[in-house]
C-alpha positions in Angstrom: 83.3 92.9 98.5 86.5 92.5 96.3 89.2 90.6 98.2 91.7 92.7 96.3 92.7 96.0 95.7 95.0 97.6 92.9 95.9 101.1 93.0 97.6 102.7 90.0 99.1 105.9 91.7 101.0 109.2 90.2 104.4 108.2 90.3 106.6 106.6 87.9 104.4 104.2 85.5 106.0 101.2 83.5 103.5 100.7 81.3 104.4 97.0 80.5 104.8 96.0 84.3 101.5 97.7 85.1 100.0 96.3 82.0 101.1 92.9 82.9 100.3 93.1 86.5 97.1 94.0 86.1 96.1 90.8 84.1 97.1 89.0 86.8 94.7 90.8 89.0 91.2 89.6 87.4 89.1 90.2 90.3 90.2 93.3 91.6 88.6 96.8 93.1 90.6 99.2 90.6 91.7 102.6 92.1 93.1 105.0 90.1 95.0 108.3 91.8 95.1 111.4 90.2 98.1 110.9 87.3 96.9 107.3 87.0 93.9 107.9 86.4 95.1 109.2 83.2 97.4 106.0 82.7 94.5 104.1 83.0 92.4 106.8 79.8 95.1 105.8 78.0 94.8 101.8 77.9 91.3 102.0 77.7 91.2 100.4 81.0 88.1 101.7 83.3 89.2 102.5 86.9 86.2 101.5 89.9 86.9 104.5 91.9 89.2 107.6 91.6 91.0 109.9 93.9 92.7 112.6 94.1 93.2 116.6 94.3 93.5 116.0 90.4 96.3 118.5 90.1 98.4 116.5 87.6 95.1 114.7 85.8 94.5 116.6 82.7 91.1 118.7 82.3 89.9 116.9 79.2 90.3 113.4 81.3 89.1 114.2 84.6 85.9 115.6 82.1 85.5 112.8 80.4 85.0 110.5 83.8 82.9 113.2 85.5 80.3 113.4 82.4 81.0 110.4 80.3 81.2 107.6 82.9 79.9 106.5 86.0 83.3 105.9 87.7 82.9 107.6 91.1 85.2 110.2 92.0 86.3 111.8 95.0 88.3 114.8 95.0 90.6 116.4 97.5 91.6 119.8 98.3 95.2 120.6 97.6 95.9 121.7 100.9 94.3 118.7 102.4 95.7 116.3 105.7 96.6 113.3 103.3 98.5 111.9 100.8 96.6 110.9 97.4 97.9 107.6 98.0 97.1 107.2 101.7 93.3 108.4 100.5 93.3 105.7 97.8 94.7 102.8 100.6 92.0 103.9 103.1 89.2 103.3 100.9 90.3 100.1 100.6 90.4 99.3 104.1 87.0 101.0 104.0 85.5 98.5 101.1 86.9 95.7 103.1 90.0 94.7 100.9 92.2 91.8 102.4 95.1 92.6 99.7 96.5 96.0 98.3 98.9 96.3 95.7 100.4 99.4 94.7 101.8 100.7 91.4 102.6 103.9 90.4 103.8 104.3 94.0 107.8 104.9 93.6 109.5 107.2 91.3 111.6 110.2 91.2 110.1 112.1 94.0 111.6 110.4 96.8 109.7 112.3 99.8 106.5 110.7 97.6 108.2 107.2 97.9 109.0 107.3 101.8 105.4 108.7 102.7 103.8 105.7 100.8 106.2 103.2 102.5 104.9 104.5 105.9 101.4 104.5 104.9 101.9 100.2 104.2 101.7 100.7 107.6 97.9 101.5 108.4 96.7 98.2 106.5 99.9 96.2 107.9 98.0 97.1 111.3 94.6 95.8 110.4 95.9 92.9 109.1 95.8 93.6 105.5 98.5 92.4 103.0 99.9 94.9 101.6 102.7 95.6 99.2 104.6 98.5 96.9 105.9 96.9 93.3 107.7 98.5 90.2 109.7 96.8 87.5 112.7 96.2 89.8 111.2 96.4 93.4 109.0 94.5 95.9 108.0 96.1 98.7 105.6 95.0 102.5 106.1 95.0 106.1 106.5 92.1 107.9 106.8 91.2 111.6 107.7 88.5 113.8 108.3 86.4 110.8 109.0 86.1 107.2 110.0 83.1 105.1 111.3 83.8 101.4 111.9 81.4 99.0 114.6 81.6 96.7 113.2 80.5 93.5 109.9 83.1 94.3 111.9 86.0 95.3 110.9 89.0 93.2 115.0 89.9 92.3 117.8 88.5 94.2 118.6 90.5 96.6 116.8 91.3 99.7 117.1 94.4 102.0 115.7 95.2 106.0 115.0 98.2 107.5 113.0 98.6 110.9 109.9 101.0 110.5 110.2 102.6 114.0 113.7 102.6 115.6 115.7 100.1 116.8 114.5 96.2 116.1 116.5 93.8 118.7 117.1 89.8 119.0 116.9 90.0 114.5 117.6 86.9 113.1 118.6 85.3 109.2 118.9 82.1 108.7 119.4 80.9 105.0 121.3 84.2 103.5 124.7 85.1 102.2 124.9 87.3 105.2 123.4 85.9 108.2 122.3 87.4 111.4 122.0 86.5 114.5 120.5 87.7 117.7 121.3 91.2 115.8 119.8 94.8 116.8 118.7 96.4 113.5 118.8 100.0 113.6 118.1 102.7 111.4 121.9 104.2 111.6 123.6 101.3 109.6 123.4 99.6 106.2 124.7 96.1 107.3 121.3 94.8 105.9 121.4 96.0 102.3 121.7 93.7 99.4 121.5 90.3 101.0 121.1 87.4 98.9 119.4 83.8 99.6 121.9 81.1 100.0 120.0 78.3 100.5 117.0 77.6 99.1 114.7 79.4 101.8 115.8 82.4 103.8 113.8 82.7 107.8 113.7 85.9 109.1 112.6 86.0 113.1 112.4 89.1 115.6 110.4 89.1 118.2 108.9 92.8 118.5 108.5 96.0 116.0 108.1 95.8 112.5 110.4 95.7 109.6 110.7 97.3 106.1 111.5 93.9 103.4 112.1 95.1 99.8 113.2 92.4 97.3 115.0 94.0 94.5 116.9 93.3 90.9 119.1 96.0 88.9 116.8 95.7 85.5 112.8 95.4 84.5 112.9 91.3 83.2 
């Protein structure tokens, strides 16, 4: 069983972030999804599994894993229930991951970039860390809560969003903008682009779950 999971998805790829990222992963159960498969032919870098309807992977690449490796490979109707993304996270789950980490996962199809925020939640349910990251965003789901420390905090600002309406009695201690006893609702942006004041920010609600991204302007 590998304890983690990376997933190199179709969307926007930085190749140095990825590249970097994924020699910090050393022990990892490697999923490439459909375009990133192809990111993945191109470094040279040998996936465990991949998904996908293979719509965007080129013919000469998704070839070259179906007769020239022994990378398995499960493909998807088009038309099917699920998102390539939500397939790759799944099998995950189902090979017993404990943490998921998602590249490849934002970019300029935004509809693509909200339906693989939501699907955090299905390992967020089983108990699985699991998070979203690009060269300028950090993003999981946390609940009850959350303690972020300054000088580990992927950019320096910090946003909340509830998942599934209204959040209430929402608490920040340790922020430029602190909260307290707040209802956080999906109508507002009162909780975008905080900052950490002190050297730990505590967030605390008692019920629902929250969208946290951490954020910076450029790639370092």
């Amino acid at each position: 069983m590998n304890k983690c999971a990376v997933i190199i998805s179709g969307g926007t790829l930085e190749e140095a972030f990825i590249l970097e990222q994924l020699d910090q992963h050393k022990e990892r159960f490697l999923i490439g999804v459909d375009k990133g498969a192809a990111f993945l032919y191109s470094h040279h870098i040998q996936p465990d599994y991949i998904v996908g309807d293979f719509d965007s992977l080129p013919s000469e690449i998704e070839r070259y894993y179906k007769e020239e490796t022994a990378v398995p490979m499960k493909e998807f109707n088009p038309m099917k229930d699920n998102s390539d993304t939500e397939i790759a996270v799944l099998l995950a789950m189902e090979r017993g991951c404990r943490e998921i980490y998602l590249y490849g996962a934002t970019g300029t199809r935004l509809d693509h970039v909200v339906a693989n925020i939501q699907t955090l939640s299905l390992p967020h349910r089983a108990g699985i860390h699991a998070e979203i990251l690009d060269g300028c965003n950090r993003i999981r789901l946390i609940e009850k809560e959350e303690i972020i420390y300054k000088n580990e905090m992927f950019g320096k600002y910090f946003s909340v969003f509830p998942l599934e309406g209204c959040v209430e009695h929402f608490n920040i201690e340790g922020a430029e903008y602190p909260l307290e006893d707040y209802t956080l609702t999906p109508y507002n942006s009162r909780c975008v682009s905080n900052q950490a004041k002190e050297d730990k920010v505590r967030i605390t609600f008692p019920k629902g779950i929250v969208i946290l991204m951490e954020t910076r302007d450029n790639v370092i």
